[in-house]
PDBQT receptor file of N, H, CA, C and O in Angstrom, charges set to zero:
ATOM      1  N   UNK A   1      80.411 107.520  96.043  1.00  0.00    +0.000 N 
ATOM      2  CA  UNK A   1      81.852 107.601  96.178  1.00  0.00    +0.000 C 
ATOM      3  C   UNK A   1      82.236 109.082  96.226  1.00  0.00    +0.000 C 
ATOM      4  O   UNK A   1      82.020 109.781  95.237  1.00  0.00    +0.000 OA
ATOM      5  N   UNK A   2      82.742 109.544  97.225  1.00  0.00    +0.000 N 
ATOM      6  H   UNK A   2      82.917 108.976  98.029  1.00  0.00    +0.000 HD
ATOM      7  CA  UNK A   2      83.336 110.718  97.495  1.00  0.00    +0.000 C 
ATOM      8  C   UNK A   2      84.628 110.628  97.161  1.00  0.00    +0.000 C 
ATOM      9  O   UNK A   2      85.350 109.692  97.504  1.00  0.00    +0.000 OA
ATOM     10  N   UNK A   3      85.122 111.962  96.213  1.00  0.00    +0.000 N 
ATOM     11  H   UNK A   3      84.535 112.722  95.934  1.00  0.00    +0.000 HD
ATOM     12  CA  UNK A   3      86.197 111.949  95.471  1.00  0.00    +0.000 C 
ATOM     13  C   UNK A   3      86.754 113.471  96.370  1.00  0.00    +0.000 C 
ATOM     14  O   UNK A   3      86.003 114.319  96.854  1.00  0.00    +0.000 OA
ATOM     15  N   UNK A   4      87.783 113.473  96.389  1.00  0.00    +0.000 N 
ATOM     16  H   UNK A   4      88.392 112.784  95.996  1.00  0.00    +0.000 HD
ATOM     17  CA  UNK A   4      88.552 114.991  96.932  1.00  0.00    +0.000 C 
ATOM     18  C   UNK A   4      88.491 115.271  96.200  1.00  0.00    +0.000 C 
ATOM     19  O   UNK A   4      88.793 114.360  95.428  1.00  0.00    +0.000 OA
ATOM     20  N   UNK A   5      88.030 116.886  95.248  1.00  0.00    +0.000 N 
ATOM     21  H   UNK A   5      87.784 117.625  95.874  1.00  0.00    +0.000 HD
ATOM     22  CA  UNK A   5      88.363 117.700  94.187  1.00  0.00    +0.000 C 
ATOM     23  C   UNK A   5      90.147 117.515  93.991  1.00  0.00    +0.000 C 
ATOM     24  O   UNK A   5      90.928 117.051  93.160  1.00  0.00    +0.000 OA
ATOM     25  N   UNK A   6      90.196 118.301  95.529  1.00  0.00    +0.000 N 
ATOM     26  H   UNK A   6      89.561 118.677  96.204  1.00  0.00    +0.000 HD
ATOM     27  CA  UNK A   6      91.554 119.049  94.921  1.00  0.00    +0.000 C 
ATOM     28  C   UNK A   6      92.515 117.828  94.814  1.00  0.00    +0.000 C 
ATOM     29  O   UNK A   6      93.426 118.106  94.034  1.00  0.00    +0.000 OA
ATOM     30  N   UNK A   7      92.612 116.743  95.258  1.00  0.00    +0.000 N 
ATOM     31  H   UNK A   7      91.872 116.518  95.891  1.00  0.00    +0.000 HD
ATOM     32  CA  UNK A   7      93.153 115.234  95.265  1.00  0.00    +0.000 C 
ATOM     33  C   UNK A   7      93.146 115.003  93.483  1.00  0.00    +0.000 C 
ATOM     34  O   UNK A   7      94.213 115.042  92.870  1.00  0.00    +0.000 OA
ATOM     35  N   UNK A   8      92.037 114.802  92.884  1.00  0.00    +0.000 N 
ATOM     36  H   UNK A   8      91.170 114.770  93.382  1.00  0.00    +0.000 HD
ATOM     37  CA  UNK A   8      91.741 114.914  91.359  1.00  0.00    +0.000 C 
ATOM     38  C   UNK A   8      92.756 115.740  90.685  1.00  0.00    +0.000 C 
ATOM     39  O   UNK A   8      93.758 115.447  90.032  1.00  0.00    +0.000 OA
ATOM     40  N   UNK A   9      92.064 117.158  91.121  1.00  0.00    +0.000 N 
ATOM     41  H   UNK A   9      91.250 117.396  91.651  1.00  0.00    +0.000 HD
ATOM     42  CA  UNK A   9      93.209 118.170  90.562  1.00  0.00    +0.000 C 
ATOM     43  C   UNK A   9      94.663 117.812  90.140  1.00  0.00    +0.000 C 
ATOM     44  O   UNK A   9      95.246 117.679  89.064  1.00  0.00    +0.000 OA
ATOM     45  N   UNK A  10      95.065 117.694  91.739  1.00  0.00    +0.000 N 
ATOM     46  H   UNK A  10      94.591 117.802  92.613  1.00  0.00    +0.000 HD
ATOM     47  CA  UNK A  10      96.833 117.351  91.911  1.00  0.00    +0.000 C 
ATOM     48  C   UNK A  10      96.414 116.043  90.576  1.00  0.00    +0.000 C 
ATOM     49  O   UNK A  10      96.852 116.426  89.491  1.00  0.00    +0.000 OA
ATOM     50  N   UNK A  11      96.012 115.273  90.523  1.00  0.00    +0.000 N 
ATOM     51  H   UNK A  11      95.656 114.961  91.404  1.00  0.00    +0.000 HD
ATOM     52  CA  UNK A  11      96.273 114.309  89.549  1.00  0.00    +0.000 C 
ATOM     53  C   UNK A  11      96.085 114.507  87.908  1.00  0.00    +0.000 C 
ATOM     54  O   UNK A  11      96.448 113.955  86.869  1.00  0.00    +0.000 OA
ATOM     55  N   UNK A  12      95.352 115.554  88.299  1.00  0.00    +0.000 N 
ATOM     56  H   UNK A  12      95.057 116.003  89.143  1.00  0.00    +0.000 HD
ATOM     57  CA  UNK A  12      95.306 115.923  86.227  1.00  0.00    +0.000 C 
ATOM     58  C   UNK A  12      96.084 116.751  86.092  1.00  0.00    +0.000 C 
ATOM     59  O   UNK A  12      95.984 117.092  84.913  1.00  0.00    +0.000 OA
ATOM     60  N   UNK A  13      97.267 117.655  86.837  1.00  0.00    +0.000 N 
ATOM     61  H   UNK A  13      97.348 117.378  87.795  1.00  0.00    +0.000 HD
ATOM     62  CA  UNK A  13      98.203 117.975  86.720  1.00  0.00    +0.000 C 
ATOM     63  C   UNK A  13      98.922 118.070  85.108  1.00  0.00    +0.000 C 
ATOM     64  O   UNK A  13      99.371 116.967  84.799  1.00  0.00    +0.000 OA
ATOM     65  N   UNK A  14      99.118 119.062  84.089  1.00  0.00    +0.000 N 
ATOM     66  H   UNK A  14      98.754 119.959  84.341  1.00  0.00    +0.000 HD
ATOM     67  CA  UNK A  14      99.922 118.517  83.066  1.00  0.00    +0.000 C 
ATOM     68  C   UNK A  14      99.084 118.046  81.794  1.00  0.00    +0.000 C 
ATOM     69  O   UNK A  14      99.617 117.520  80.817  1.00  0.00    +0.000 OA
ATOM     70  N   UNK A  15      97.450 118.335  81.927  1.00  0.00    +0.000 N 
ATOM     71  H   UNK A  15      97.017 118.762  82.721  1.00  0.00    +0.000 HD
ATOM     72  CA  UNK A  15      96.889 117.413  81.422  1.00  0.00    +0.000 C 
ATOM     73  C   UNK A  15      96.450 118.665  80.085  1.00  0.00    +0.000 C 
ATOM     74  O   UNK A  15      96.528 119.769  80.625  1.00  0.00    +0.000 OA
ATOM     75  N   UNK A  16      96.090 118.807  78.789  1.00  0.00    +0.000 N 
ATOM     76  H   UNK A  16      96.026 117.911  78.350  1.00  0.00    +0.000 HD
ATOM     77  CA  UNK A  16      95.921 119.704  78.067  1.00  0.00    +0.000 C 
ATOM     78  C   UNK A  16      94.694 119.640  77.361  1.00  0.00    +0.000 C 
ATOM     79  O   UNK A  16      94.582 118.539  76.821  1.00  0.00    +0.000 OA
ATOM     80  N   UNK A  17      93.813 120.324  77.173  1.00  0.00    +0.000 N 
ATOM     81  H   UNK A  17      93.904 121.218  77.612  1.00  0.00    +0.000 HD
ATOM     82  CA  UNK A  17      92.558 120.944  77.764  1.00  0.00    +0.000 C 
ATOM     83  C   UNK A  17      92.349 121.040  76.123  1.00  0.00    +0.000 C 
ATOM     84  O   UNK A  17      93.427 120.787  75.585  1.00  0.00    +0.000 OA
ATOM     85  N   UNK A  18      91.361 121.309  75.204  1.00  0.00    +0.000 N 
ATOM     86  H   UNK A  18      90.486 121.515  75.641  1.00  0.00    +0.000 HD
ATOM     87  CA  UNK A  18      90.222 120.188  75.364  1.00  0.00    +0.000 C 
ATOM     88  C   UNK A  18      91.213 118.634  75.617  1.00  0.00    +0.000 C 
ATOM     89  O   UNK A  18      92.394 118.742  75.287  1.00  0.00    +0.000 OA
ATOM     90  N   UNK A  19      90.812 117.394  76.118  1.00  0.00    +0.000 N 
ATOM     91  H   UNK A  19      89.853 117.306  76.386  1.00  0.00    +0.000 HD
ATOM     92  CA  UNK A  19      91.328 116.233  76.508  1.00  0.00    +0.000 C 
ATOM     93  C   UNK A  19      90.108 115.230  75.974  1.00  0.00    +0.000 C 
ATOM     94  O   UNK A  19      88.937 115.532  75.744  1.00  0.00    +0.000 OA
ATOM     95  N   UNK A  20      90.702 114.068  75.866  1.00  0.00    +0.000 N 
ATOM     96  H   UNK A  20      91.653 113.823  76.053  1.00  0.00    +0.000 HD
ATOM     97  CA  UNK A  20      89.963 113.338  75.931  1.00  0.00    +0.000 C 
ATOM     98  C   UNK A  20      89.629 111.889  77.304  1.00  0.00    +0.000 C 
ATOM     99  O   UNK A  20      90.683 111.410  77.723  1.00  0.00    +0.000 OA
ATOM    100  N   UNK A  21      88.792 111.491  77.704  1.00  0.00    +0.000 N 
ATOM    101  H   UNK A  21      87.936 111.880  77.364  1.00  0.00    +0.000 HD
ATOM    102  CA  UNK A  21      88.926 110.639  78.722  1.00  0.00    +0.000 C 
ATOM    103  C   UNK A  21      90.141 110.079  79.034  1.00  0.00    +0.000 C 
ATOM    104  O   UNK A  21      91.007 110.249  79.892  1.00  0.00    +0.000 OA
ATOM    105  N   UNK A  22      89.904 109.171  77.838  1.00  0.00    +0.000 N 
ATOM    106  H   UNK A  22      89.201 109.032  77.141  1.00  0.00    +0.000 HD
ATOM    107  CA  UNK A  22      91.357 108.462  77.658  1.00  0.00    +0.000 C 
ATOM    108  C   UNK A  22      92.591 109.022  78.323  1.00  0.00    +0.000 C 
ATOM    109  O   UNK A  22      93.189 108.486  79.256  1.00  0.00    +0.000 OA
ATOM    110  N   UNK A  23      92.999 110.512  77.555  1.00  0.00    +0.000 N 
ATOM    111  H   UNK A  23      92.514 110.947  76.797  1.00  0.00    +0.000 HD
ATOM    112  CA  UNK A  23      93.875 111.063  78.020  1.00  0.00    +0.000 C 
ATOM    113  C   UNK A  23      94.134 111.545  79.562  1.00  0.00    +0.000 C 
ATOM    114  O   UNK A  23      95.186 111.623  80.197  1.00  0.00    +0.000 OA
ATOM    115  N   UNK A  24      92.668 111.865  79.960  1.00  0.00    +0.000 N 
ATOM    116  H   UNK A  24      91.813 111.802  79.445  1.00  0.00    +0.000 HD
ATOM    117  CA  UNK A  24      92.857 112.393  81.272  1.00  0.00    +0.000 C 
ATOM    118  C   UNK A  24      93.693 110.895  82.569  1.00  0.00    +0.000 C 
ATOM    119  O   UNK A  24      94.587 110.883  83.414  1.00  0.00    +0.000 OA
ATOM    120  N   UNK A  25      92.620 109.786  81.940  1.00  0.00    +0.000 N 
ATOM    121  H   UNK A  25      91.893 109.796  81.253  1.00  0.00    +0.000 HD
ATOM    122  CA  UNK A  25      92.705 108.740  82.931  1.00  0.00    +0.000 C 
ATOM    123  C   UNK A  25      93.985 108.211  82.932  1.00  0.00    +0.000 C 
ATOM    124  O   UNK A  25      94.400 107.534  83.873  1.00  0.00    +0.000 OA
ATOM    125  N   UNK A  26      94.834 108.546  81.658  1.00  0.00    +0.000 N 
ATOM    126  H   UNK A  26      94.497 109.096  80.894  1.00  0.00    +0.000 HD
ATOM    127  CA  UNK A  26      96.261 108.216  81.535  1.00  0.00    +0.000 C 
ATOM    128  C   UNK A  26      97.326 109.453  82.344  1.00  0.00    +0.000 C 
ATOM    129  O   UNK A  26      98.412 109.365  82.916  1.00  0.00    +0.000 OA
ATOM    130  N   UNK A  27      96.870 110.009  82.201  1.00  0.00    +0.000 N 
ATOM    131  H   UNK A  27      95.987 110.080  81.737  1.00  0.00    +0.000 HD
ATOM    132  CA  UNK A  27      97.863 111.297  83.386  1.00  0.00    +0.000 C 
ATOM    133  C   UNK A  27      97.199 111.489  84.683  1.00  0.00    +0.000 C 
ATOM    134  O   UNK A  27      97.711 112.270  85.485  1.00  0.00    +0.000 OA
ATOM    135  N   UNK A  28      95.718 110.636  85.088  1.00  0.00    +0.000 N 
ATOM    136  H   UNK A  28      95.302 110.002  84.437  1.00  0.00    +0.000 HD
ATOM    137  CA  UNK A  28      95.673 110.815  86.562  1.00  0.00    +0.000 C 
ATOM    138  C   UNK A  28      96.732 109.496  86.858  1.00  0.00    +0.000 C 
ATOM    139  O   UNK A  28      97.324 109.579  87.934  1.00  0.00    +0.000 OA
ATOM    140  N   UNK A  29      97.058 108.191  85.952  1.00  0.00    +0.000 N 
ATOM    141  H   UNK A  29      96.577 108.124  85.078  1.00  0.00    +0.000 HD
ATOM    142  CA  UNK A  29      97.551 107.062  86.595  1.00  0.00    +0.000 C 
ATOM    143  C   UNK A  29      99.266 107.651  86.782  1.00  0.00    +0.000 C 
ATOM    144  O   UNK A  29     100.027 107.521  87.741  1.00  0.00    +0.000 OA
ATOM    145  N   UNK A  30      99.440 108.228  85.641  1.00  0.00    +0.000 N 
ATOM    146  H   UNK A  30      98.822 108.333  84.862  1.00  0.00    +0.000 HD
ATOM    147  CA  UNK A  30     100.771 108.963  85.756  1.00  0.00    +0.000 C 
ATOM    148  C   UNK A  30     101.542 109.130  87.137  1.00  0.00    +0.000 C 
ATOM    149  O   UNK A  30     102.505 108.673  87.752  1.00  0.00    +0.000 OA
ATOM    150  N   UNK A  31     100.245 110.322  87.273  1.00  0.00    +0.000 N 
ATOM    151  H   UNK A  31      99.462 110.693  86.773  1.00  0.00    +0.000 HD
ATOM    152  CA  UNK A  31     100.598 111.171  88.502  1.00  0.00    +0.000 C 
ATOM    153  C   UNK A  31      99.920 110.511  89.586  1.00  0.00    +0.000 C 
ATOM    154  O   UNK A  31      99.157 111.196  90.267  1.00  0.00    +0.000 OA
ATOM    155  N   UNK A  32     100.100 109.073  89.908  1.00  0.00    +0.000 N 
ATOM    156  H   UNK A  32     100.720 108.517  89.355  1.00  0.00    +0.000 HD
ATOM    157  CA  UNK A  32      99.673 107.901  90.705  1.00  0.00    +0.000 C 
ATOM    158  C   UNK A  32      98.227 108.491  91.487  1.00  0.00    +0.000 C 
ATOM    159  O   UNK A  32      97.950 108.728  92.663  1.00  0.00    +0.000 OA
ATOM    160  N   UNK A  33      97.683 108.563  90.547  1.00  0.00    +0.000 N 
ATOM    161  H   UNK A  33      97.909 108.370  89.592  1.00  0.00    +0.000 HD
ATOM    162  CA  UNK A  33      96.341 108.647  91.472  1.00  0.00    +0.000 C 
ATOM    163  C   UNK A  33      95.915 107.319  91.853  1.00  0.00    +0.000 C 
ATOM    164  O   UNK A  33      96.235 106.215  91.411  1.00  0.00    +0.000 OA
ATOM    165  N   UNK A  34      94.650 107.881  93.317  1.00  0.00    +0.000 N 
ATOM    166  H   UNK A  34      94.390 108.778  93.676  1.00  0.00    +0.000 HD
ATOM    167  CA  UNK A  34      94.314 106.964  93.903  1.00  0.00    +0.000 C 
ATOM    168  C   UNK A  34      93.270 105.713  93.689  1.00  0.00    +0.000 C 
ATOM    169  O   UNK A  34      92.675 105.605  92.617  1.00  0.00    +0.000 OA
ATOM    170  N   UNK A  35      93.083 104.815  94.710  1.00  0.00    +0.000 N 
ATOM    171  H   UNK A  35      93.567 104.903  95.581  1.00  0.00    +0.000 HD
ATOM    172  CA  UNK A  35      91.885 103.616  93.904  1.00  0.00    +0.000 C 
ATOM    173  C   UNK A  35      90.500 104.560  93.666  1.00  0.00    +0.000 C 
ATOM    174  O   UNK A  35      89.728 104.435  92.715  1.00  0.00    +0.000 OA
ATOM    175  N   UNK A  36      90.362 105.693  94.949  1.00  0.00    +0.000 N 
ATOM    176  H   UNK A  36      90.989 105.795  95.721  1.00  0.00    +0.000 HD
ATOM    177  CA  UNK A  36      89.038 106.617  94.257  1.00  0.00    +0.000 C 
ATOM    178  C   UNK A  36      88.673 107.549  93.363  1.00  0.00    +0.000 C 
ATOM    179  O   UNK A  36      87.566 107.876  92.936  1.00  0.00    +0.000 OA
ATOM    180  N   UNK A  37      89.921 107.988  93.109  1.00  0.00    +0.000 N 
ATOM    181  H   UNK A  37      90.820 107.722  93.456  1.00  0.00    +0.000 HD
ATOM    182  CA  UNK A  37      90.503 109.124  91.881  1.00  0.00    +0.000 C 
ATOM    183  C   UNK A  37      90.043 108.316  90.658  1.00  0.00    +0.000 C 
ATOM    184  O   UNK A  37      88.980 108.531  90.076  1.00  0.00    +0.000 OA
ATOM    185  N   UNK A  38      91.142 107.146  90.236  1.00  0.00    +0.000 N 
ATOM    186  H   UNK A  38      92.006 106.972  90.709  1.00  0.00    +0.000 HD
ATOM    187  CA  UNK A  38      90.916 106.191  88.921  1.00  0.00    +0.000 C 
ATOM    188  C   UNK A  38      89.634 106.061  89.029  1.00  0.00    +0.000 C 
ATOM    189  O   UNK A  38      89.199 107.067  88.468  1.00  0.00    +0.000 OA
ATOM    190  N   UNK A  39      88.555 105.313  89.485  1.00  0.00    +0.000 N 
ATOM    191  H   UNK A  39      88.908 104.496  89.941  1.00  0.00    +0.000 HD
ATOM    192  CA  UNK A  39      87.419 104.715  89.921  1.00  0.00    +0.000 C 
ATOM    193  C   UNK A  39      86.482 105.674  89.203  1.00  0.00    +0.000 C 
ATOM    194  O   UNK A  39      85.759 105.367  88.255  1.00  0.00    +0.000 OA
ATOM    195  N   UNK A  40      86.583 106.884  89.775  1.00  0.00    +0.000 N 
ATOM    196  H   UNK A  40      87.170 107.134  90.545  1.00  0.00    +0.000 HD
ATOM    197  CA  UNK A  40      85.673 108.164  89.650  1.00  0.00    +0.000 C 
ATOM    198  C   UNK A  40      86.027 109.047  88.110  1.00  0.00    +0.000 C 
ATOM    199  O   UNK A  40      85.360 109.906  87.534  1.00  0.00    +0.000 OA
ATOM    200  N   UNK A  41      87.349 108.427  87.760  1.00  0.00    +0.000 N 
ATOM    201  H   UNK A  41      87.890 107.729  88.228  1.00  0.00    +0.000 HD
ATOM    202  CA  UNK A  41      87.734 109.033  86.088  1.00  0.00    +0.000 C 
ATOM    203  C   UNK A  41      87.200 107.919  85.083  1.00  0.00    +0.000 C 
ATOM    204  O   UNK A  41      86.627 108.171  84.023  1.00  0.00    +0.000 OA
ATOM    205  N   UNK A  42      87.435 106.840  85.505  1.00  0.00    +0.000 N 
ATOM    206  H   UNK A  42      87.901 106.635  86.366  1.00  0.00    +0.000 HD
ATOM    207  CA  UNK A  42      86.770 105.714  84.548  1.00  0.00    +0.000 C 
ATOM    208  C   UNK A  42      85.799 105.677  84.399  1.00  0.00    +0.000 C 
ATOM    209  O   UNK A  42      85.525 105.329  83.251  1.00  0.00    +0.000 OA
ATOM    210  N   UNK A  43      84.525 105.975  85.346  1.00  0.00    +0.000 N 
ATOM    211  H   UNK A  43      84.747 106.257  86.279  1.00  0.00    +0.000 HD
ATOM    212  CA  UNK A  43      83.295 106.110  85.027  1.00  0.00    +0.000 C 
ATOM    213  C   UNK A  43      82.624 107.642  84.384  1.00  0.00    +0.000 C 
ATOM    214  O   UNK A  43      81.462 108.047  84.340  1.00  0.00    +0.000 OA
ATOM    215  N   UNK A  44      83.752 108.174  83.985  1.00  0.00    +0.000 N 
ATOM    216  H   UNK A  44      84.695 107.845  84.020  1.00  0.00    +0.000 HD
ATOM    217  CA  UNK A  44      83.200 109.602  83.316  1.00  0.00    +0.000 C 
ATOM    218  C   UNK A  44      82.419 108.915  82.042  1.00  0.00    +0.000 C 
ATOM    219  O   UNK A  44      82.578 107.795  81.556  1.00  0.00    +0.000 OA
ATOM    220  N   UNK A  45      81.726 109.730  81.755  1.00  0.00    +0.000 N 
ATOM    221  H   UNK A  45      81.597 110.640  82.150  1.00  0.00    +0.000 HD
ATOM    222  CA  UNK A  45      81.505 109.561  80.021  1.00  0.00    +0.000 C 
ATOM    223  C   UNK A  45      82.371 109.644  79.139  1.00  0.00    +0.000 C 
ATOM    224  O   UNK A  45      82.802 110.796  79.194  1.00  0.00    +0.000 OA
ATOM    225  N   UNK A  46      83.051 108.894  78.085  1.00  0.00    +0.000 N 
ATOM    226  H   UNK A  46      82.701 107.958  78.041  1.00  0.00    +0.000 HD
ATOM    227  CA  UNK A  46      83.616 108.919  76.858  1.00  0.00    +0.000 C 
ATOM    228  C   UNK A  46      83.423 109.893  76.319  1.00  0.00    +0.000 C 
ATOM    229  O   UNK A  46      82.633 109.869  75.375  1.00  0.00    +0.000 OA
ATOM    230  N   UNK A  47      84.065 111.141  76.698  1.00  0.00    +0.000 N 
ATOM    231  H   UNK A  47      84.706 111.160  77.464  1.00  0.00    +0.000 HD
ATOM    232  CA  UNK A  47      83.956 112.189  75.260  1.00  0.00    +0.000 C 
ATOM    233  C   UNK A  47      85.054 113.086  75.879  1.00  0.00    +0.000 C 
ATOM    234  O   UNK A  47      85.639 112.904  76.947  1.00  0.00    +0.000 OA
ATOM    235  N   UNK A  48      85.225 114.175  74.919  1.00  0.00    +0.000 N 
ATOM    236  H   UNK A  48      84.750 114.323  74.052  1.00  0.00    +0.000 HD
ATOM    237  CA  UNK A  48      86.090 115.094  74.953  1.00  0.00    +0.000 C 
ATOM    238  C   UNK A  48      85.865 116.343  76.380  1.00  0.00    +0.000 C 
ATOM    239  O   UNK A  48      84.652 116.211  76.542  1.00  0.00    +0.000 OA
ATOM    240  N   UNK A  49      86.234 117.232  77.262  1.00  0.00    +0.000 N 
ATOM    241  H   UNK A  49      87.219 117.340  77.130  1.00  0.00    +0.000 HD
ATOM    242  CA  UNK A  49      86.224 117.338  78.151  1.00  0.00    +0.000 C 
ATOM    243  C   UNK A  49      87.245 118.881  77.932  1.00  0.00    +0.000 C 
ATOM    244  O   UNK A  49      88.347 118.896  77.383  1.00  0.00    +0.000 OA
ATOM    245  N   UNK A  50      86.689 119.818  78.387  1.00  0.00    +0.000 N 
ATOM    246  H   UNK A  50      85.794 119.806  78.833  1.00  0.00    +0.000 HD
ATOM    247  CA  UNK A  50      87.647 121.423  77.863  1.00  0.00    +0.000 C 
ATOM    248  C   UNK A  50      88.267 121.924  78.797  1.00  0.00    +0.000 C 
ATOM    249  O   UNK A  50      89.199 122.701  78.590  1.00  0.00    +0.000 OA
ATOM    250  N   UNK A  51      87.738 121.462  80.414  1.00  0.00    +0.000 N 
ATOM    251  H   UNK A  51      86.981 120.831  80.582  1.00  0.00    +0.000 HD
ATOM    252  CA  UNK A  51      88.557 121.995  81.193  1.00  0.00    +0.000 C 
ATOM    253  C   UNK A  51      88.628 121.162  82.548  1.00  0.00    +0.000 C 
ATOM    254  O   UNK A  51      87.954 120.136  82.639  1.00  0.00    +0.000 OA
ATOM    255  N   UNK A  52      89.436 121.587  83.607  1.00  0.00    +0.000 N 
ATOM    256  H   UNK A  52      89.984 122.420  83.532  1.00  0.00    +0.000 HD
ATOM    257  CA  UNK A  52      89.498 120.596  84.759  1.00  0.00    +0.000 C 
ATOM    258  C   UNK A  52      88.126 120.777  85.549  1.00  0.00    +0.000 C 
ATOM    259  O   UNK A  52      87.705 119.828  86.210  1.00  0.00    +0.000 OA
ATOM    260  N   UNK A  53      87.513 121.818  85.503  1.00  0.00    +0.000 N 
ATOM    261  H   UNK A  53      87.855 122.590  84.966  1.00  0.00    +0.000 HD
ATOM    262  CA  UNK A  53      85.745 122.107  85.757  1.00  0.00    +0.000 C 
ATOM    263  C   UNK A  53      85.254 121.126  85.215  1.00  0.00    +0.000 C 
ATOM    264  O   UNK A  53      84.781 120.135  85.771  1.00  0.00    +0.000 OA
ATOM    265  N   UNK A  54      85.343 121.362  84.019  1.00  0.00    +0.000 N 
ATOM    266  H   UNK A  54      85.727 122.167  83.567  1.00  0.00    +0.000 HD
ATOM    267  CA  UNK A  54      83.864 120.039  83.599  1.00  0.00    +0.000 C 
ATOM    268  C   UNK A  54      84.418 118.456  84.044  1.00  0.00    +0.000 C 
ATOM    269  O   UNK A  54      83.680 117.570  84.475  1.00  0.00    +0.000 OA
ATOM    270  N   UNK A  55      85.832 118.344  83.839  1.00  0.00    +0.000 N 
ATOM    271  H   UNK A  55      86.432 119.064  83.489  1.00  0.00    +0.000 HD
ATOM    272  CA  UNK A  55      86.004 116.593  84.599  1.00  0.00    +0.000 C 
ATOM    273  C   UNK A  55      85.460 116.716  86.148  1.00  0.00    +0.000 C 
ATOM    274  O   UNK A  55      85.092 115.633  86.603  1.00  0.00    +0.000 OA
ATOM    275  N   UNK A  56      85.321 118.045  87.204  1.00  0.00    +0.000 N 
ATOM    276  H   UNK A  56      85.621 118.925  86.834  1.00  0.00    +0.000 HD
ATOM    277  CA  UNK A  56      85.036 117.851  88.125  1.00  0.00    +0.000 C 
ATOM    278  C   UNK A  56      83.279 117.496  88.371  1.00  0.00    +0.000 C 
ATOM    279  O   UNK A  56      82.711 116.619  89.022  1.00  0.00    +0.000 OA
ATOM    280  N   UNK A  57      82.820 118.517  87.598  1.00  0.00    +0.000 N 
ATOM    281  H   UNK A  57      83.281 119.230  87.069  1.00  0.00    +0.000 HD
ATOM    282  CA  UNK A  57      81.436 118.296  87.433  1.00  0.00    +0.000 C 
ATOM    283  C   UNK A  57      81.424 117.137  86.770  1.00  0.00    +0.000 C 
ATOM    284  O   UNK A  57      80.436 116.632  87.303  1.00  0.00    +0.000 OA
ATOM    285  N   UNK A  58      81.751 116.443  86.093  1.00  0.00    +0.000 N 
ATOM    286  H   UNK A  58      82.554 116.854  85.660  1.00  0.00    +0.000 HD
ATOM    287  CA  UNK A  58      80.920 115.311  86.009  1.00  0.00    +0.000 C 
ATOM    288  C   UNK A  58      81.118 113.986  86.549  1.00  0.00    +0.000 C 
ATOM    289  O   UNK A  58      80.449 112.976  86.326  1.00  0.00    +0.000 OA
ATOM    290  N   UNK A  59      82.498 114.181  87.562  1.00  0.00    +0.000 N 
ATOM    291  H   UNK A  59      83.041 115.001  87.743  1.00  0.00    +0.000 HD
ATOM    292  CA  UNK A  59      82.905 113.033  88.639  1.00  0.00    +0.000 C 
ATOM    293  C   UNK A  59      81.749 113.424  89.719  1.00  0.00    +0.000 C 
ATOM    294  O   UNK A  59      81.425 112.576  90.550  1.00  0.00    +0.000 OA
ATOM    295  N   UNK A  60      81.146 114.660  89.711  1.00  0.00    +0.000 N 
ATOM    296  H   UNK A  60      81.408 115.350  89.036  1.00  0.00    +0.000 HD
ATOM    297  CA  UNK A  60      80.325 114.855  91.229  1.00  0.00    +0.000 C 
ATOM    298  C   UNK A  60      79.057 114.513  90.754  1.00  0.00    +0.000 C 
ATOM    299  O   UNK A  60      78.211 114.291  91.620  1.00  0.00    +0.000 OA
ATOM    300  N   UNK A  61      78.660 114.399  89.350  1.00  0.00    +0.000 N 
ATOM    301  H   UNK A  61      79.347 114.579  88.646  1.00  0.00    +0.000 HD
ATOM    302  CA  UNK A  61      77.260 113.802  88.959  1.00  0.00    +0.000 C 
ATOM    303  C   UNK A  61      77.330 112.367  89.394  1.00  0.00    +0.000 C 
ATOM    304  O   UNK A  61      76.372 111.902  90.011  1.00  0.00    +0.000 OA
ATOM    305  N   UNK A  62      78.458 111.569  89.109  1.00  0.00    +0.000 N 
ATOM    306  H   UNK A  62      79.236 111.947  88.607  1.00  0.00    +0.000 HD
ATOM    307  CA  UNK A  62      78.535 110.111  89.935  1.00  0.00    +0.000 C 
ATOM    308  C   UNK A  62      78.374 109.647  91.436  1.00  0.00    +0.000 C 
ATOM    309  O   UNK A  62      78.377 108.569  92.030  1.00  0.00    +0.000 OA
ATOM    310  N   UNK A  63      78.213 111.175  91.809  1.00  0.00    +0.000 N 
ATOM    311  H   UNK A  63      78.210 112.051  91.327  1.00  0.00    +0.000 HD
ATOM    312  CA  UNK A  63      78.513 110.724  93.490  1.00  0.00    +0.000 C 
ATOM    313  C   UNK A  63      76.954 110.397  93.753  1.00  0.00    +0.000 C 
ATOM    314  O   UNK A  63      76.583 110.009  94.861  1.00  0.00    +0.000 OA
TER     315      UNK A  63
């Protein structure tokens, strides 16, 4: 599954850093992210997360 970075980005918008999954996947739905955006945040790992880098790196370990 190919995710747009900067698509992600625009969706964690607002989001405050360290985060937790939870939190992120609740402000990408916010900021209406898409069926591949959600898809690609839900399957992160459960844990805490310090910056919009590491949610990117580890949506691109899923690809």
């Amino acid at each position: 599954m190919t995710v747009n970075p900067i698509e992600m980005q625009k969706n964690l918008g607002g989001v405050s850093y360290p985060a937790s999954k939870d939190e992120i996947v609740r402000q990408a739905r916010e900021h209406g992210a898409g069926e591949k955006v959600m898809d690609a945040l839900e399957s992160i790992p459960d844990k805490e997360y310090d910056s919009p880098a590491a949610v990117s790196k580890e949506v691109g370990k899923g690809t």
